[in-house]
MITOR-856297 format. One record per residue: residue in three letters; x, y, z of N, C-alpha, C in turn. Coordinates in steps of 0.02 Angstrom, whole numbers, plus 50000, padded with zeros to 5 digits. Example, Ala and Ser with C-alpha at 12.3 -4.5 7.8 and 13.67 -1.06 7.14 Angstrom:
<nuzas>
  residu     nx     ny     nz    cax    cay    caz     cx     cy     cz
     ALA  50660  49716  50390  50615  49775  50390  50660  49835  50390
     SER  50642  49888  50354  50684  49947  50357  50645  50002  50394
</nuzas>
This chain:
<nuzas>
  residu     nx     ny     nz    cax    cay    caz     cx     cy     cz
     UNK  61613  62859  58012  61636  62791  57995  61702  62794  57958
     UNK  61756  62766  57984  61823  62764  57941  61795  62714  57886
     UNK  61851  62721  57828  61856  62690  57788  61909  62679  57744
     UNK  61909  62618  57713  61967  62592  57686  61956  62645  57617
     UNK  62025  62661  57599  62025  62707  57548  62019  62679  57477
     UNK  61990  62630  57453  61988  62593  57408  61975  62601  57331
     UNK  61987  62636  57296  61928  62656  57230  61899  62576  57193
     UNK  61845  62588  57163  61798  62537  57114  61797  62475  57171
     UNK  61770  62470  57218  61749  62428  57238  61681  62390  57194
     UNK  61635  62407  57170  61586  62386  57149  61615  62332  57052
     UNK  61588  62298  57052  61578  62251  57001  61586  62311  56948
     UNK  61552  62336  56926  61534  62404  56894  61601  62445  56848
     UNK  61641  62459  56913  61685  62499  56905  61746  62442  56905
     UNK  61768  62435  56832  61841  62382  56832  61902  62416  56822
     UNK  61913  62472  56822  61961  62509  56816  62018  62481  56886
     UNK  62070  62480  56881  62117  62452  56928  62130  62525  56962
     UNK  62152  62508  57013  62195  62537  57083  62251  62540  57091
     UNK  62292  62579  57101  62361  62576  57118  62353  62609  57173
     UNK  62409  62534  57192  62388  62530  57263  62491  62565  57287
     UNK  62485  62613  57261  62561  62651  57263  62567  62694  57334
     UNK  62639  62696  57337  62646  62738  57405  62613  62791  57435
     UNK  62582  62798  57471  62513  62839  57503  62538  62852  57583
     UNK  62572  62847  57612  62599  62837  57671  62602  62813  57720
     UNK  62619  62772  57766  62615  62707  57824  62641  62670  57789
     UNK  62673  62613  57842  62738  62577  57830  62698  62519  57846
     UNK  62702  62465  57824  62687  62385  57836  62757  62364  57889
     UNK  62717  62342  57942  62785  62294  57997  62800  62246  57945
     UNK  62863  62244  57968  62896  62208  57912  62912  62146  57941
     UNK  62867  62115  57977  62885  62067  58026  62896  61998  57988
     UNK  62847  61986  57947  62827  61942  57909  62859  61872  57917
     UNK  62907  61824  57884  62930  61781  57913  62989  61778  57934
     UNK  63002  61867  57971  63079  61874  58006  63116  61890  57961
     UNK  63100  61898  57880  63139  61930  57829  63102  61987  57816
     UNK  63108  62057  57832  63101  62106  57803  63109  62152  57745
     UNK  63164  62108  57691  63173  62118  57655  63183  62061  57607
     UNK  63145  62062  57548  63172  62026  57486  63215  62020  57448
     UNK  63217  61945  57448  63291  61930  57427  63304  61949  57329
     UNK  63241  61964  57308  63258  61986  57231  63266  62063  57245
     UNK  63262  62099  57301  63272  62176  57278  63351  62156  57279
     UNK  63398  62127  57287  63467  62114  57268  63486  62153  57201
     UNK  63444  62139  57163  63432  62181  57106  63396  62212  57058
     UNK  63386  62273  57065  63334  62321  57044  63284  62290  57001
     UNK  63231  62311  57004  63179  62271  56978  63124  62328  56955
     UNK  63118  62308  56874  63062  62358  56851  63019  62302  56826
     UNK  62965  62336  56796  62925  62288  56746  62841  62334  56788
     UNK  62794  62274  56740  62716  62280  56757  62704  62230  56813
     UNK  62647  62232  56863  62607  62177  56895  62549  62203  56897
     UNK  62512  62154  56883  62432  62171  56877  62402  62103  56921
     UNK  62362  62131  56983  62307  62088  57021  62257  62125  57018
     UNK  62205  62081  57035  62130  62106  57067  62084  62058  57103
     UNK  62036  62083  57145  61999  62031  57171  61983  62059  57198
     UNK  61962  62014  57282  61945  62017  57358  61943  62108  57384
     UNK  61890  62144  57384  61899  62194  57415  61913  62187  57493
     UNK  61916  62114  57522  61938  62099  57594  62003  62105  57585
     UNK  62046  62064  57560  62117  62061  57553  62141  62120  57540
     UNK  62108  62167  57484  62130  62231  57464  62168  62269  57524
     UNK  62146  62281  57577  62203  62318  57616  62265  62305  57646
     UNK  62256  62249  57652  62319  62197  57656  62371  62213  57607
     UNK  62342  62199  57557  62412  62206  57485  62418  62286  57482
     UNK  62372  62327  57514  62377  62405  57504  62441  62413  57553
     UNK  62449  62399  57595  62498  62390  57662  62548  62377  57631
     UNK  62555  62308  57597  62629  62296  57573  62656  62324  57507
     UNK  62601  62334  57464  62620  62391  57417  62636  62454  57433
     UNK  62641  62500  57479  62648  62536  57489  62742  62559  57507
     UNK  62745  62514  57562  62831  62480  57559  62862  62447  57493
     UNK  62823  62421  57463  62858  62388  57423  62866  62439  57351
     UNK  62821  62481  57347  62820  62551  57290  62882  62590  57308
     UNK  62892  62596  57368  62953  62646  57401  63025  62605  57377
     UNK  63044  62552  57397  63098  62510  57387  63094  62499  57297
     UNK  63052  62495  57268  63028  62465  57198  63016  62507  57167
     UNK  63022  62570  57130  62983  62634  57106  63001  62625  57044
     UNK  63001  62558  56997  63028  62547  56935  62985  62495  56927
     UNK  62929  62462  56984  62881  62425  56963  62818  62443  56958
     UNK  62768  62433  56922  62684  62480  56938  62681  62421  56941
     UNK  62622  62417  57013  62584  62363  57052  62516  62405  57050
     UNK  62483  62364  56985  62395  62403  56994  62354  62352  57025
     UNK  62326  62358  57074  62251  62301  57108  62186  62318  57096
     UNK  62155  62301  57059  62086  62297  57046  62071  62281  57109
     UNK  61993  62301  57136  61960  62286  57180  61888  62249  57161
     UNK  61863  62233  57113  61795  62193  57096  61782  62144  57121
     UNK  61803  62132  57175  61791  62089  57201  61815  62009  57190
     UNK  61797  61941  57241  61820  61889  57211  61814  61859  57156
     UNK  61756  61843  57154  61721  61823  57084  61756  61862  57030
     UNK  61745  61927  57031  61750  61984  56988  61855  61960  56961
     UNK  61893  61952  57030  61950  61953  56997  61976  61884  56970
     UNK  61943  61811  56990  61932  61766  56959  61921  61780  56880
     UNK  61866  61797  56872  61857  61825  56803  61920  61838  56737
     UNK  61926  61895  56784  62009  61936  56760  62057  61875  56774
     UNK  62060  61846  56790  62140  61807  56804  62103  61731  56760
     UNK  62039  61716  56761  62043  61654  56714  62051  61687  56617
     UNK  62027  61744  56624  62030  61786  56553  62121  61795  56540
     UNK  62148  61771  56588  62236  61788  56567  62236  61865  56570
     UNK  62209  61915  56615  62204  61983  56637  62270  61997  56675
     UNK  62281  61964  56715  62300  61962  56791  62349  61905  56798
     UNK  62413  61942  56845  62465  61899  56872  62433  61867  56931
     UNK  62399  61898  56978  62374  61880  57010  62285  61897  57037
     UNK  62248  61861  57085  62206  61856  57102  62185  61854  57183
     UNK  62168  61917  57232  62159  61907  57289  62093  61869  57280
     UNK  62058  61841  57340  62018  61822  57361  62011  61783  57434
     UNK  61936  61812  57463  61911  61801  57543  61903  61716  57538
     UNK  61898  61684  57489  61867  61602  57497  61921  61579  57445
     UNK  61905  61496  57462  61933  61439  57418  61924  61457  57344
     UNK  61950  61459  57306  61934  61429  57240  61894  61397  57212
     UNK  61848  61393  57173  61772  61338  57165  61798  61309  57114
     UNK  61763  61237  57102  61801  61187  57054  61773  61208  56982
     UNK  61733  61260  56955  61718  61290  56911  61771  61322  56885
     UNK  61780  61371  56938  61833  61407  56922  61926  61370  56902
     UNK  61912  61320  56950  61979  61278  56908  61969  61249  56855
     UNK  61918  61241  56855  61893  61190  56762  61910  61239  56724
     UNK  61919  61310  56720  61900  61363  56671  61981  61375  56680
     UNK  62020  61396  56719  62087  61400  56732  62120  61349  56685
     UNK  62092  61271  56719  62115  61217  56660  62112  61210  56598
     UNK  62044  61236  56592  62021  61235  56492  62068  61278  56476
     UNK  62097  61353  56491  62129  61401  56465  62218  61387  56480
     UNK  62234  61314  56520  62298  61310  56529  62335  61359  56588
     UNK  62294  61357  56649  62321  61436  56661  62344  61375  56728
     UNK  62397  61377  56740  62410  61347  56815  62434  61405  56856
     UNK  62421  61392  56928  62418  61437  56970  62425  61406  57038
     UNK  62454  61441  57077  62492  61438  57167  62453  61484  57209
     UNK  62421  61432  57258  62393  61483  57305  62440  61478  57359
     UNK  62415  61546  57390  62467  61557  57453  62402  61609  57492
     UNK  62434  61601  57543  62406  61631  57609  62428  61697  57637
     UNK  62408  61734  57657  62404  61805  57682  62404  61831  57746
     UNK  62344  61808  57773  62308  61818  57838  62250  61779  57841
     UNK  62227  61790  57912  62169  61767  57941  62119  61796  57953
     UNK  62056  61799  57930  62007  61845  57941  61932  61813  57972
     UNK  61898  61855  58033  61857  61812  58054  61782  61878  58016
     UNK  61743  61825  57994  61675  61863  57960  61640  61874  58001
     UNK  61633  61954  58026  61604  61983  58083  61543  61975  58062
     UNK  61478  61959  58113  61425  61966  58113  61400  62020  58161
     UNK  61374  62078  58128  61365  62153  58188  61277  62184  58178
     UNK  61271  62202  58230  61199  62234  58231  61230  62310  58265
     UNK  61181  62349  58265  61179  62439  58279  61181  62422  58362
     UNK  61240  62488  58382  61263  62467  58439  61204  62526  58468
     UNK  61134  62527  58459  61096  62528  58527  61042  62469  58505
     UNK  61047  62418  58500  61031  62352  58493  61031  62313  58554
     UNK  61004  62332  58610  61015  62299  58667  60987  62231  58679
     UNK  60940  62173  58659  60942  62117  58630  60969  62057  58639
     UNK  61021  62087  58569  61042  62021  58542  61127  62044  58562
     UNK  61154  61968  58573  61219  61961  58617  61256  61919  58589
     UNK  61220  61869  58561  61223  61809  58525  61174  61758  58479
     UNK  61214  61711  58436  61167  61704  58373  61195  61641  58342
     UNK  61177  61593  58361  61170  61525  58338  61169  61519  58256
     UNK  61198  61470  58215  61183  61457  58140  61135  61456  58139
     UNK  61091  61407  58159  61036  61412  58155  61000  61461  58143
     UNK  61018  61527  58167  60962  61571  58188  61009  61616  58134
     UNK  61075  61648  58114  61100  61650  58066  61042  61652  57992
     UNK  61027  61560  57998  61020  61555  57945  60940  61555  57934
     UNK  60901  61569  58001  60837  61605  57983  60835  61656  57959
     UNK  60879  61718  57982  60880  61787  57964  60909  61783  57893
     UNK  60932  61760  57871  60970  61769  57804  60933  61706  57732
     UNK  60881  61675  57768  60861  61643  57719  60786  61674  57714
     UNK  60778  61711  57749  60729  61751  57752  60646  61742  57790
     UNK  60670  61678  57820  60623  61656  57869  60602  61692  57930
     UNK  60645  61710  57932  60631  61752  58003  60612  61828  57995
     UNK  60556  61866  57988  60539  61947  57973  60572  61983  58004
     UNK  60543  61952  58076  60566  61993  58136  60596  61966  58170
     UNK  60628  61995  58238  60675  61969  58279  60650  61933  58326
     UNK  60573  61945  58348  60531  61906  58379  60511  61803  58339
     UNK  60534  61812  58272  60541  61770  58244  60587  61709  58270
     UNK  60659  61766  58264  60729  61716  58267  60725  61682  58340
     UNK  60701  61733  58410  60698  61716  58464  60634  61738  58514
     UNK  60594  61701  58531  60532  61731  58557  60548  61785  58614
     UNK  60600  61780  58651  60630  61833  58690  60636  61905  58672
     UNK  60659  61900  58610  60658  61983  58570  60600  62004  58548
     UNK  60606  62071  58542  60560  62130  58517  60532  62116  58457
     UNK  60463  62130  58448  60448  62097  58393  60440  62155  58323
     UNK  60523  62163  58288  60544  62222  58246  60541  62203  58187
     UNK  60549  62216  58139  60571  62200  58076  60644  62182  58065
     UNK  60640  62140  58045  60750  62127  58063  60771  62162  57948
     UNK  60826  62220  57949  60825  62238  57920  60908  62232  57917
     UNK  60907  62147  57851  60970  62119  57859  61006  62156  57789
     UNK  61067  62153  57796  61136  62157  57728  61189  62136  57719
     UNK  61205  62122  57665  61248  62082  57651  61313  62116  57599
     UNK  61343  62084  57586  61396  62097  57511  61354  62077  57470
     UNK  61347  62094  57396  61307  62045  57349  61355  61998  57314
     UNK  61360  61947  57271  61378  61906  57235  61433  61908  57202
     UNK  61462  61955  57205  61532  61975  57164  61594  61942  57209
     UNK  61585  61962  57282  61617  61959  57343  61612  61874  57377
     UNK  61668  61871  57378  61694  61808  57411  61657  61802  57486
     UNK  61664  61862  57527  61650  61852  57587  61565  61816  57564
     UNK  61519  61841  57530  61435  61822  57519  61450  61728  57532
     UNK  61509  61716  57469  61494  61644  57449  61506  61611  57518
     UNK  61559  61648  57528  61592  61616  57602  61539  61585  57664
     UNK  61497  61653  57681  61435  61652  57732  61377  61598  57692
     UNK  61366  61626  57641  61294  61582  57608  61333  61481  57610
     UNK  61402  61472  57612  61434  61412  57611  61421  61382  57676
     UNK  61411  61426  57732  61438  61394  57808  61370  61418  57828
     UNK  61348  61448  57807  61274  61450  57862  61193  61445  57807
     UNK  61231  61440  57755  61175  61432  57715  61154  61379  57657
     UNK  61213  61307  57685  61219  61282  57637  61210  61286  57563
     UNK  61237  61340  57528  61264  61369  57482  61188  61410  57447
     UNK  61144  61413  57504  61080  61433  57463  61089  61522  57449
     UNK  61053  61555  57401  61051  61615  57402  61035  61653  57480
     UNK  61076  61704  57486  61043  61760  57562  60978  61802  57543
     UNK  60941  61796  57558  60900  61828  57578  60901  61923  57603
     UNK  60929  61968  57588  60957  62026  57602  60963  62087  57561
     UNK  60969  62144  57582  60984  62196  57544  61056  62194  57547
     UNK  61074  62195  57477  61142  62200  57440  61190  62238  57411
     UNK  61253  62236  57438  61275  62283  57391  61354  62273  57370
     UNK  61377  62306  57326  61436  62286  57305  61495  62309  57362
     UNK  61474  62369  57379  61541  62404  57437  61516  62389  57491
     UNK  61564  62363  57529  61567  62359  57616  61552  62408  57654
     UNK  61565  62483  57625  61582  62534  57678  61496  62540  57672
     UNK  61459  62532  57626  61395  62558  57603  61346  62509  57683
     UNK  61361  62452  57687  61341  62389  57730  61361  62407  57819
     UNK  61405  62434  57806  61424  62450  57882  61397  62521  57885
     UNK  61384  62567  57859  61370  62618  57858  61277  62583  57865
     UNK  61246  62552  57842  61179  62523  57831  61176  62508  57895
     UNK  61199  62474  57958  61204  62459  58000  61197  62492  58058
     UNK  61253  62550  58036  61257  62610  58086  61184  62639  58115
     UNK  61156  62643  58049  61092  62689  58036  61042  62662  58058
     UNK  61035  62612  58049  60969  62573  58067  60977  62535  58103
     UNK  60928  62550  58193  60941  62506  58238  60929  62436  58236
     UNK  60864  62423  58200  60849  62364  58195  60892  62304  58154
     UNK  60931  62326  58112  61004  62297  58053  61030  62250  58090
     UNK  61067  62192  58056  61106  62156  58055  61153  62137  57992
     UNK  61230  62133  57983  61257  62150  57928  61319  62093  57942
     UNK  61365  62076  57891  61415  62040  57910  61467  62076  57858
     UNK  61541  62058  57884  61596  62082  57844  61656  62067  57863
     UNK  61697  62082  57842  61779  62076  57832  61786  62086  57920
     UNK  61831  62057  57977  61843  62087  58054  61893  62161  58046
     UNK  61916  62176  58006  61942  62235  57984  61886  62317  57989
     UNK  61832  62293  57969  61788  62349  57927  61768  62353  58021
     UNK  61754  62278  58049  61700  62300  58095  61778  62329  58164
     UNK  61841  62316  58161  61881  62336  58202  61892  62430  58205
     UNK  61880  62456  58123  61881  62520  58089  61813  62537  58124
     UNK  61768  62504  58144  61703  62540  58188  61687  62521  58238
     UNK  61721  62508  58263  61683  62451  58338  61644  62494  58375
     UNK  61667  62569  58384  61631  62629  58418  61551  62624  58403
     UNK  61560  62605  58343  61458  62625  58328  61433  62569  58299
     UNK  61469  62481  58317  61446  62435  58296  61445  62397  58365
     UNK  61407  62329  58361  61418  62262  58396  61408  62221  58378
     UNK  61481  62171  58397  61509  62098  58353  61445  62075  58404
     UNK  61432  62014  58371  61365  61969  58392  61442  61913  58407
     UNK  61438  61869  58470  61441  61790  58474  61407  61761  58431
     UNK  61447  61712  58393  61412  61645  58355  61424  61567  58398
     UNK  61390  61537  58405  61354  61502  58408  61374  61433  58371
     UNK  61409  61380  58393  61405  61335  58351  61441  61277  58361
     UNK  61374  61219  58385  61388  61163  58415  61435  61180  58488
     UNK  61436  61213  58527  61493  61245  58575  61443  61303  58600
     UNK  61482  61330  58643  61472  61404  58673  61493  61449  58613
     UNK  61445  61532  58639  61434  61577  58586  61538  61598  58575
     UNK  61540  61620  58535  61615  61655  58533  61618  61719  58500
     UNK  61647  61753  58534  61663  61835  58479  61713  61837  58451
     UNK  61723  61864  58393  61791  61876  58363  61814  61921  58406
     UNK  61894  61892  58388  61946  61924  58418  62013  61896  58391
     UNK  62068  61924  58398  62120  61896  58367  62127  61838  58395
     UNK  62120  61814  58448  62129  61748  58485  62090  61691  58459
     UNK  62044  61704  58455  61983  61665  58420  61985  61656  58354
     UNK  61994  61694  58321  62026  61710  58244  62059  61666  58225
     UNK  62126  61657  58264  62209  61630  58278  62200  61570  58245
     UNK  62159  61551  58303  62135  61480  58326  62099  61455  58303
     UNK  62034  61486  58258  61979  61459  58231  61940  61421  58278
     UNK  61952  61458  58340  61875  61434  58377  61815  61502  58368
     UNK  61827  61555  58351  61782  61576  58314  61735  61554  58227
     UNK  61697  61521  58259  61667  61479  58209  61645  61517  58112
     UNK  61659  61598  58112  61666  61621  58032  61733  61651  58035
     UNK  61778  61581  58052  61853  61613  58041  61849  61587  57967
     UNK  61923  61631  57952  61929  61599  57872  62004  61637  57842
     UNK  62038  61600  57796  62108  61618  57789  62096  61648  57740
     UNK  62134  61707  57711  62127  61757  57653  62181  61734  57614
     UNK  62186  61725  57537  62223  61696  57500  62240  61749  57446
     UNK  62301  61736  57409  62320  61760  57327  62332  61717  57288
     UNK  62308  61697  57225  62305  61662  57179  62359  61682  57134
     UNK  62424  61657  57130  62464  61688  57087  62476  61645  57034
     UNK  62480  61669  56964  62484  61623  56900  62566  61625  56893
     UNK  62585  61531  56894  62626  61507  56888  62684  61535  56832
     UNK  62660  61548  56771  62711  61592  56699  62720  61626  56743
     UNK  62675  61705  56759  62704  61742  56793  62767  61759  56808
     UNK  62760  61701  56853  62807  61688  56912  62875  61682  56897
     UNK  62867  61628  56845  62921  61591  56808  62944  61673  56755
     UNK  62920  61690  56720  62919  61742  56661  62944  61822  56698
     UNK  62902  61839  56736  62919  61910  56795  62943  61920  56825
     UNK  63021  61946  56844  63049  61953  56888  63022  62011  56934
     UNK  62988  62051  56889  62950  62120  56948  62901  62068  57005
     UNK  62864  62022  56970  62798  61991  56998  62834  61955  57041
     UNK  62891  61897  57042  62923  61843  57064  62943  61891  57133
     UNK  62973  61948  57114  62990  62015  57173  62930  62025  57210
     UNK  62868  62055  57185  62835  62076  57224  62805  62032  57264
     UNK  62798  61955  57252  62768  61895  57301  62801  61877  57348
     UNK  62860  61883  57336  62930  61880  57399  62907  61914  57426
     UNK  62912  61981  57438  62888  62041  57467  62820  62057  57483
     UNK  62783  62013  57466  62710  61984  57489  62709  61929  57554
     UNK  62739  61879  57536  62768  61832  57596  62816  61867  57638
     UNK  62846  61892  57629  62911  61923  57702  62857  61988  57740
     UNK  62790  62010  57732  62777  62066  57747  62708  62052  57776
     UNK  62675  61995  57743  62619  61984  57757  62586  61995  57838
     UNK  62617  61960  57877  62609  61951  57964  62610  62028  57985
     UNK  62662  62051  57972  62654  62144  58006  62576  62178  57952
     UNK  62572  62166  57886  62513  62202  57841  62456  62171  57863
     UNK  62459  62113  57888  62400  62101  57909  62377  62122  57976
     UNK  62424  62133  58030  62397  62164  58091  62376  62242  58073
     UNK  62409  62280  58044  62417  62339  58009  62333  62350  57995
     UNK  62313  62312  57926  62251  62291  57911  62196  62302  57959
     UNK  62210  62251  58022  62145  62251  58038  62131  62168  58061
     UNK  62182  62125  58030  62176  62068  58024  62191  62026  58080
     UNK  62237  61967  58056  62238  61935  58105  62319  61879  58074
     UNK  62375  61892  58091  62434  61866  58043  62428  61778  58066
     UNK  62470  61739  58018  62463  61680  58000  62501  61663  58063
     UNK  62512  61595  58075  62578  61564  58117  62636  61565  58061
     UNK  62702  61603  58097  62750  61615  58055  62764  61537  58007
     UNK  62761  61493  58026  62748  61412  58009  62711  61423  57938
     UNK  62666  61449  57938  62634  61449  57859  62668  61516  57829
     UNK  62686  61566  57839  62733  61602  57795  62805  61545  57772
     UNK  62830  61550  57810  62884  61490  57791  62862  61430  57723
     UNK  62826  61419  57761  62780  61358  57688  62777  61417  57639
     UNK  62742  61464  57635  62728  61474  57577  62805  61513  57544
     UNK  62843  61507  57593  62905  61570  57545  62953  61490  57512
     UNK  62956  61456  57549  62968  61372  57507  62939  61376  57453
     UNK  62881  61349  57444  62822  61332  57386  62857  61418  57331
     UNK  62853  61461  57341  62878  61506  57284  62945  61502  57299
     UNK  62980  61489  57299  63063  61474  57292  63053  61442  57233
     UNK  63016  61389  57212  63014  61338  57171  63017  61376  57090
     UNK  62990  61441  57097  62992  61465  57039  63034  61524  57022
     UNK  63092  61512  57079  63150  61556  57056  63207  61525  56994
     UNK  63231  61584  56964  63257  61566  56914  63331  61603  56921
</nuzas>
């Protein structure tokens, strides 16, 4: 099983990541500027993010180019996940904040109480693979509905979800609670109820869970399951429509029904205050579209890079 080279993925471990030159180049396609307009002039200082272990390889991509051109800035990324880097960035930790989902109005109440204003911007597109063990001969496809038998724990077996199937023990996993992608799935197929599942903080641990056990069903980042497709299978979802598989096309488009856009939460001072940080988000937006194919992902319509390199213009100085 490949894997993303990530350290402290788990809640557990908050120690940050530097996510520093390691080798491979991010296409620099991004919104047709390959280069940022603040490396004009040398740029040192600190940046500190954390969050989304989904997004994490994404910003690993453009940090990597951007450490090479920049070697007078340290760019450390925590990986604890969404929740986890919410945390850190409403505590005033963090310039910035990846994360797989929206923002919850909790979390802006707490941003607000502490005065912290903040700019989201967009990254990529990521569709939340739903995969079972590729000698799973079965299942092909999988309705919300049936989704949300297996994961609310109604359903034991697979003879449950569909009288057609084998009547197995269905032996489901998930991300646990730290991770954006959980809230994301438990939001759209579970009307926000708890999953039902064996849990865990690291992804690679869940796809690896999958591998192993024929009877499994698991969901994750379309990255993790593109890094295995050899010893996995994407399930069709199901919804109101014909089944659909992820794919970049489907993704694109959001007719794959667990599409979903990957975001960075960047705090406004920052922005205004950091010229390293104000640098490295430029260079976040001009890079994003090539780091995200790079990734695993799925890049924006150049149309929303543009928007978002506008919207941070606003806080050039």
């Amino acid at each position: 099983m490949k894997k993303w080279q990530l350290i402290g993925t788990t809640t557990a471990l908050s120690s940050a990541l530097v996510l520093g030159a390691c080798g491979g180049a991010a296409d620099k396609a991004g919104s047709g500027d390959s280069k940022s307009g603040s490396n004009d002039k040398k740029l040192s200082g600190e940046v500190k993010g954390d969050g989304s272990s989904t997004v994490a390889p994404v910003m690993e991509k453009i940090n990597e180019d951007f450490s090479k051109e920049n070697p007078d800035v340290s760019v450390s990324i925590g990986v604890s996940g969404t929740g986890g880097g919410f945390e850190k960035f409403i505590a005033g930790e963090t310039d910035f904040s990846n994360a797989s989902r929206d923002i919850k109005d909790e979390e802006k109440d707490k941003l607000k109480k502490e005065k912290i204003d903040y700019t989201e911007f967009k990254v990529a597109q990521d569709g939340l693979t739903v995969a079972v063990n590729k000698e799973n001969d079965f299942v092909k496809e999988l309705s919300m509905d049936e989704l949300a038998k297996i994961y609310s724990g109604k359903a034991k077996t697979w003879k449950d979800v569909n009288p057609k199937y084998p009547n197995k023990k269905i032996k489901a996993f998930s991300p646990d609670q730290s991770h954006g992608t959980y809230d994301f799935f438990s939001e759209e197929v579970l009307d926000e109820k708890d999953l039902v599942s064996e849990k865990n903080a690291d992804t690679n641990v869940i796809v690896k869970s999958v591998q192993d056990n024929k009877d499994s069903i698991g969901f994750f980042g379309f990255n993790f399951y593109q890094e295995n497709k050899d010893s996995l299978k994407a399930v069709k979802i199901k919804d109101d429509g014909k089944a659909v598989k992820p794919s970049d096309k489907t993704i694109n488009d959001s007719s794959y029904p667990l599409s979903r856009p990957l975001f960075v939460y960047a705090k406004n001072k920052s922005l205004e205050d950091n010229k390293a940080f104000y640098g490295f988000m430029e260079y976040v937006i001009d890079n994003s579209k090539g780091a995200a194919k790079d990734a695993g992902y799925v890049a924006l319509k150049d149309e929303e890079y543009k928007k978002d390199k506008k919207t941070l213009e606003k806080f050039k100085k």
